[in-house]
Residue frames relative to the residue before (quaternion, step in Angstrom):
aa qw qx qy qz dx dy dz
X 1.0000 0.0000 0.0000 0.0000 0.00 0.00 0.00
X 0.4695 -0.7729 0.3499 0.2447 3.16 -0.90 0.84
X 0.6904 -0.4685 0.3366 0.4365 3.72 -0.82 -0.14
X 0.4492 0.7793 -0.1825 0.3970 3.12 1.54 -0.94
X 0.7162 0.4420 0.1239 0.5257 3.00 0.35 -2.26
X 0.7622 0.1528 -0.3512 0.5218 3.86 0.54 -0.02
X 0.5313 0.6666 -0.4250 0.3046 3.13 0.70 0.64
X 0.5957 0.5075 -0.1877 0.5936 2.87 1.96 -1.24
X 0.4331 0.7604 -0.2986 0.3808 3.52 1.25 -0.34
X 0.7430 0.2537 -0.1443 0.6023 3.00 0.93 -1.72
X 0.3563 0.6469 -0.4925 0.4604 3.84 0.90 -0.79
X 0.7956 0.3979 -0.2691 0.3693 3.96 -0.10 -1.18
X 0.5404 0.6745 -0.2294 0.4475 3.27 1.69 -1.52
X 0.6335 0.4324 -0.2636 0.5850 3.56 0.62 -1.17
X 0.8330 0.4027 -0.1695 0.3395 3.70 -0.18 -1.27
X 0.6661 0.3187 -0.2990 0.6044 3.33 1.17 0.26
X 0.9464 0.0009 -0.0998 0.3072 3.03 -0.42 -1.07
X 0.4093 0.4798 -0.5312 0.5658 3.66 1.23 1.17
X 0.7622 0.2749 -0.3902 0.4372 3.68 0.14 -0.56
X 0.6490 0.3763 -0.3994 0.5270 4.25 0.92 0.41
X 0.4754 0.4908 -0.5176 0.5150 3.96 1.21 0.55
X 0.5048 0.5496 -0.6261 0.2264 3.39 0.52 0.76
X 0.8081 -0.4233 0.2321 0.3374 3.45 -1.67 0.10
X 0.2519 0.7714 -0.5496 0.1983 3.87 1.26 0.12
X 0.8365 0.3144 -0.2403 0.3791 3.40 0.18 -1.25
X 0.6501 0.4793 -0.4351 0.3979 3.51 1.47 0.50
X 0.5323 0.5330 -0.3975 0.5241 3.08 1.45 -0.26
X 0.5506 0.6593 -0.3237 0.3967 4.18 0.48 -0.82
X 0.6692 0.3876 -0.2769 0.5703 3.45 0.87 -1.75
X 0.6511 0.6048 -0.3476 0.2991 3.64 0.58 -1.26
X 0.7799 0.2981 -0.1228 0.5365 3.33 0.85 -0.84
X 0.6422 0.2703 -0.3225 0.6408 3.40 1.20 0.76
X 0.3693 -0.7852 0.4919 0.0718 3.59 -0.03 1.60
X 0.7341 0.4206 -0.2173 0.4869 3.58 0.64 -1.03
X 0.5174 0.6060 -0.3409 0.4988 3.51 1.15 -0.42
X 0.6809 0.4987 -0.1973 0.4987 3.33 0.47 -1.60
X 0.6094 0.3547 -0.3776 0.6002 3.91 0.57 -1.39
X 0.6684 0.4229 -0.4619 0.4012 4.00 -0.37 -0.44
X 0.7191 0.2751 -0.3296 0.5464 3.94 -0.07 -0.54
X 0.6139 0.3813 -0.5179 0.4579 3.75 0.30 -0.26
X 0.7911 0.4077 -0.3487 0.2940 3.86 0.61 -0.45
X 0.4539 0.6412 -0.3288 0.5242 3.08 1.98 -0.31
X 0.7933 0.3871 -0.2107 0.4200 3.40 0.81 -0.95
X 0.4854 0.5035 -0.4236 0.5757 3.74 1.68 0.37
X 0.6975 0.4259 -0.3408 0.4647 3.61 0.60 -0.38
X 0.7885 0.2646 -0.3686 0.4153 3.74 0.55 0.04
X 0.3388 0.7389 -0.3376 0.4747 2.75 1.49 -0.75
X 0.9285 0.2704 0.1304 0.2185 2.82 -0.88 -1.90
X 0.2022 -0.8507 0.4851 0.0142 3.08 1.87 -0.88
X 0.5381 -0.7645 0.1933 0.2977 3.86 -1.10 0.90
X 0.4577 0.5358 -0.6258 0.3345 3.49 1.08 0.10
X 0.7856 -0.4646 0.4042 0.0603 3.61 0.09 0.28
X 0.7660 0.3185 0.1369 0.5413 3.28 1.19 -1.15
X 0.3724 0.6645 -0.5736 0.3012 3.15 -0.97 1.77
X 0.5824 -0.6838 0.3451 0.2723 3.47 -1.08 1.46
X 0.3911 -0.7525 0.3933 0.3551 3.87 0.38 0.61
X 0.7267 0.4485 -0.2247 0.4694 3.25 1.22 -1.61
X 0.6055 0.3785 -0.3399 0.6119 4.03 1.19 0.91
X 0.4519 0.6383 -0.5086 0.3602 3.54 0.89 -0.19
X 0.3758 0.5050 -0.5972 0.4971 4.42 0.43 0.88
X 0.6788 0.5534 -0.3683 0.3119 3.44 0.68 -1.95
X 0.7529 0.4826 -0.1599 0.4180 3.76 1.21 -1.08
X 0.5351 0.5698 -0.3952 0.4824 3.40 1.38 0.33
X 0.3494 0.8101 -0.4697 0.0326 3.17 -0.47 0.74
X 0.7550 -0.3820 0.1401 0.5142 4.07 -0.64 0.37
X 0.5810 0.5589 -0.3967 0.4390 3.73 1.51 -0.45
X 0.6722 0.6196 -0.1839 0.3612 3.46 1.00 -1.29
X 0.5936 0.6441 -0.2196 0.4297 2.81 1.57 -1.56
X 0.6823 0.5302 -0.1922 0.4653 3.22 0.91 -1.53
X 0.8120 0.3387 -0.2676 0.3927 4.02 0.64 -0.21
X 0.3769 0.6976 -0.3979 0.4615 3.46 2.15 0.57
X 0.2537 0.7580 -0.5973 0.0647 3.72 0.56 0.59
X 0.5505 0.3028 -0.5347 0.5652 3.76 0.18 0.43
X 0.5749 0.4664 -0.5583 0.3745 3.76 -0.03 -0.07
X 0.7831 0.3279 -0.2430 0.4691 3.67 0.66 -1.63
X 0.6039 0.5800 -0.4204 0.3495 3.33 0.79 0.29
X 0.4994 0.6327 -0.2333 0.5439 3.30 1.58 -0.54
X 0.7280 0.4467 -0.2578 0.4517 3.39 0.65 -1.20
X 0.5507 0.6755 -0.1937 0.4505 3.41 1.21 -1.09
X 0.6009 0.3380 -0.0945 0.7181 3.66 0.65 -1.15
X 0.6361 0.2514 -0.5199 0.5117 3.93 0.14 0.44
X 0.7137 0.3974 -0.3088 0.4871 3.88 0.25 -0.64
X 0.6496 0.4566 -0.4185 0.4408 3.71 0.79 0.35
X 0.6460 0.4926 -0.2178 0.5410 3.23 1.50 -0.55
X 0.7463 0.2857 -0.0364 0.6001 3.62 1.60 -1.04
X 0.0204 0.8869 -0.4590 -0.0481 3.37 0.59 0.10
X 0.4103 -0.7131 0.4882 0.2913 4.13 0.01 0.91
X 0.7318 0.1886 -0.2745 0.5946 3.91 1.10 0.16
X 0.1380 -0.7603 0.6134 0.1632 3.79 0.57 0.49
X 0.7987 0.2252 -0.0715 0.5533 3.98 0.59 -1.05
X 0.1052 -0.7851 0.6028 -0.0958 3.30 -0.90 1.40
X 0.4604 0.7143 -0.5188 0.0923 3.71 -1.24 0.06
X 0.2123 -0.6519 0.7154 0.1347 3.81 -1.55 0.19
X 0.4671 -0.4055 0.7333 0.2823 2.84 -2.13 0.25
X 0.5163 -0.5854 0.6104 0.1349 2.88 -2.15 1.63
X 0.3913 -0.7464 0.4901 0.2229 4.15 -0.75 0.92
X 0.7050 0.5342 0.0817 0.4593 2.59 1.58 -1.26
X 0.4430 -0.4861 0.6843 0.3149 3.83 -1.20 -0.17
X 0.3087 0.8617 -0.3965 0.0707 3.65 -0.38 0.84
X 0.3289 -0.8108 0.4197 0.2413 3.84 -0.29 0.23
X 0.4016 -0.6963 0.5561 0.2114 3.97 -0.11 1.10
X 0.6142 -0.5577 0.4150 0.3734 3.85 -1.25 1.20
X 0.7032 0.4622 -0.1939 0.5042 3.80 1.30 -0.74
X 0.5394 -0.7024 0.2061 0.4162 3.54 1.54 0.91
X 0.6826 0.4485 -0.5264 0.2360 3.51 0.99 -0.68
X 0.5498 -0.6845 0.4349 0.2000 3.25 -1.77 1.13
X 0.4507 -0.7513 0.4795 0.0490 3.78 -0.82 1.11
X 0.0213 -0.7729 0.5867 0.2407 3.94 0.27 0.88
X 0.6908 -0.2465 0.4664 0.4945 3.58 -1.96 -0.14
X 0.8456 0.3651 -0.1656 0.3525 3.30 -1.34 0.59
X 0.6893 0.3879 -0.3481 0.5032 3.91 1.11 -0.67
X 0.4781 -0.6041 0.5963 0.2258 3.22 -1.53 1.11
X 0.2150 -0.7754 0.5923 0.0425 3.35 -1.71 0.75
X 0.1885 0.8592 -0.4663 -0.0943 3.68 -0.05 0.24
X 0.4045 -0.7021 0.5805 0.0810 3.48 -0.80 0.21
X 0.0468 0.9289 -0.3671 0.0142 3.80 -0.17 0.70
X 0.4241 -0.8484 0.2998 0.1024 2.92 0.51 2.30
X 0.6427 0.5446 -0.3418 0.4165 3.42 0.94 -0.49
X 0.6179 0.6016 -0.2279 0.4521 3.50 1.49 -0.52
X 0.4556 0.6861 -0.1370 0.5504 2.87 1.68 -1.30
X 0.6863 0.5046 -0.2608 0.4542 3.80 0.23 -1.05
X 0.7476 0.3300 -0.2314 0.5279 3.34 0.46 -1.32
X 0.5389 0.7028 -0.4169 0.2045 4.16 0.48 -0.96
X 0.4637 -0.6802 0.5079 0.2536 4.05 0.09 1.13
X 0.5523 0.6737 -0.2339 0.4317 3.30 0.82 -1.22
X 0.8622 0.1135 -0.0639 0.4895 3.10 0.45 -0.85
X 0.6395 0.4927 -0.1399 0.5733 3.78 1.42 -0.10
X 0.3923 -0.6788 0.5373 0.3107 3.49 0.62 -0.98
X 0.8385 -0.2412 0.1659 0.4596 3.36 -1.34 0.60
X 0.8352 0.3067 -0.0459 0.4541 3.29 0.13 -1.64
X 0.1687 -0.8146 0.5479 -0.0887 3.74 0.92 1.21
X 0.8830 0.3772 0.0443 0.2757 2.34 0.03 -2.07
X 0.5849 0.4911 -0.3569 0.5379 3.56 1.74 -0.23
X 0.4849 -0.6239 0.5770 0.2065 3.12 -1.84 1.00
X 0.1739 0.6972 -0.6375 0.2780 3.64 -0.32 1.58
X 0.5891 -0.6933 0.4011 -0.1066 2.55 -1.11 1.38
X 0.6257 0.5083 -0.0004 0.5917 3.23 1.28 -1.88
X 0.5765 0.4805 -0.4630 0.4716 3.82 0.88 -0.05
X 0.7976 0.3681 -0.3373 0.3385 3.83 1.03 -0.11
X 0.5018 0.6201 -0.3253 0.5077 3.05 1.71 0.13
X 0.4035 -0.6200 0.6525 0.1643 3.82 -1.69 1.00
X 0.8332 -0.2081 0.3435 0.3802 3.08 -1.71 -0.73
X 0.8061 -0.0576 -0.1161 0.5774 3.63 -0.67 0.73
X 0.6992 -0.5344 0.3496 0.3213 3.48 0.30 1.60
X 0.5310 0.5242 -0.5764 0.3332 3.77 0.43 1.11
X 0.6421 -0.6515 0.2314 0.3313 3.13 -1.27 0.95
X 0.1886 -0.7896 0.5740 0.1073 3.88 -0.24 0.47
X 0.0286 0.7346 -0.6763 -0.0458 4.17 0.28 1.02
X 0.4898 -0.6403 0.5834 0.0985 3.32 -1.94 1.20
X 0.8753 -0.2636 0.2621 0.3092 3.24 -1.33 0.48
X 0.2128 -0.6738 0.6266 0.3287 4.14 0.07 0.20
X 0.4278 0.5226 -0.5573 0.4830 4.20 0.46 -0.40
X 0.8148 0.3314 -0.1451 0.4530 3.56 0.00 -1.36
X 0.8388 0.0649 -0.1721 0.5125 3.84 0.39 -0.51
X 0.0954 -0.8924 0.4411 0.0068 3.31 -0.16 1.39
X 0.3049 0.7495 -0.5713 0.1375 3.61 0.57 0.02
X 0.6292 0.4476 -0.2161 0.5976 3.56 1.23 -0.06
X 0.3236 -0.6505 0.5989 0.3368 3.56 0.86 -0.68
X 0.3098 -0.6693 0.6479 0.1905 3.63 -1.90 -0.25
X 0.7295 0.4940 -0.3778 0.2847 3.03 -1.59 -0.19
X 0.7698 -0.2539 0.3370 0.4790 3.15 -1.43 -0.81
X 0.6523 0.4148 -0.2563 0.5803 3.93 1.19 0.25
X 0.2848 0.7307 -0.4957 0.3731 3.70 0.85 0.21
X 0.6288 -0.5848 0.4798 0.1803 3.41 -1.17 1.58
X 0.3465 -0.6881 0.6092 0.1879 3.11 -0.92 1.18
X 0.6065 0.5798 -0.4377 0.3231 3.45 0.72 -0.79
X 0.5917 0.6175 -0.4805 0.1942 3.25 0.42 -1.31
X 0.6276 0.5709 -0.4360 0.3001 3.48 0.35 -0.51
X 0.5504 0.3775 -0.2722 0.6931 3.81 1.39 -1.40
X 0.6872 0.4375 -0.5430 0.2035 4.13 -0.31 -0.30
X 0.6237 0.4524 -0.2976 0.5637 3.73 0.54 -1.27
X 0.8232 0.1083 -0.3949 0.3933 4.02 -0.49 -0.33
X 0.5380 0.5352 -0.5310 0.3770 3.90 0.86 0.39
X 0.7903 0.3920 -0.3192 0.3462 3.67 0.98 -0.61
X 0.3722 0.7311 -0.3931 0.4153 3.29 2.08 -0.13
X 0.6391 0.6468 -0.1287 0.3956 3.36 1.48 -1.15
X 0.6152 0.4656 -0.1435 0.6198 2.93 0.75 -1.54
X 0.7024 0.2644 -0.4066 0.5209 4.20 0.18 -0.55
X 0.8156 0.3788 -0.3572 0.2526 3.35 -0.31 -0.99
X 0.5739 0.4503 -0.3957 0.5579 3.94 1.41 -0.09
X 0.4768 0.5157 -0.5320 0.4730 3.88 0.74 0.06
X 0.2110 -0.7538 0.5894 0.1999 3.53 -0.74 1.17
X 0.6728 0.4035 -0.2728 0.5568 3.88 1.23 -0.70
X 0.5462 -0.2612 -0.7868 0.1203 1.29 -2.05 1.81
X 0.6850 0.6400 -0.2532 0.2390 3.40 0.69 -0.30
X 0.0407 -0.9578 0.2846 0.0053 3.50 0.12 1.61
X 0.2466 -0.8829 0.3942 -0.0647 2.85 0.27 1.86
């Protein structure tokens, strides 16, 4: 790989998933008690599992891509923060081209477009009534597994052929980074 290419690597690394490790999804759970009591119990059952027992101040050592993978209220939580908080709230590019938007209006070479995901989050229209509420359960299917929507529709990542590389290192680094935080969260 080139010199080039791990820069942009880290370039993405920083820009994604350091500038969404911020405190949203502790502040969210915090101000949503039942939320908070739900991932702390989600995260004693895999986690912890039924003997019951585990050393808190090692409880990273017990996180691992299996565990990770059976925390759907956790990634659902985290999710429904980055629709509501998105780590780019303001997106946009310059048109290369002469072009026409799916909603006809027409796009010369040169004009910048943006699109402003943080608006987007909250927009009934697209969400339903409760936009603007932090729920959790709007990302979740039948027997409580995680059900992710449409990038068109939940962009904090964008879509298409321009879709965040990060996303892949953001969502299971901050899944991490919450569910080994033992404060506030006594496990």
């Amino acid at each position: 790989m080139s010199e080039g290419h791990n820069s942009e690597l880290h370039d993405c690394w920083e820009k994604t998933v350091l500038q969404t490790r911020s405190p949203g999804l502790f502040i969210t759970s915090a101000k949503n008690p039942l939320v908070q009591e739900k991932i702390v119990q989600e995260v004693r059952q895999v986690i912890i599992g039924p003997s019951g027992e585990i050393d808190v101040d090692n409880i990273a050592e017990h996180i691992t891509d299996e565990t990770m993978d059976k925390m759907h209220y956790l990634h659902a939580a985290l999710t429904e923060t980055l629709r509501l908080y998105p780590g780019v709230p303001v997106d946009g590019r310059a048109a290369e081209t002469d072009d026409i938007l799916p909603d006809g209006y027409r796009v010369k070479k040169g004009d910048n477009v943006y699109y402003l995901s943080f608006t987007m989050g909250r927009m009934p229209y697209i969400w339903g009534d409760d936009a603007e509420e932090f729920r959790p359960e709007r990302w979740l299917g039948d027997y409580g597994v995680f059900q992710p929507e449409s990038p068109f529709k939940f962009v904090a990542f964008h879509a298409g052929p321009r879709i965040c590389l990060g996303k892949r290192l953001c969502l299971p680094a901050n899944e991490d980074c919450f569910s080994s935080s033992p404060p506030p969260f006594p496990i």
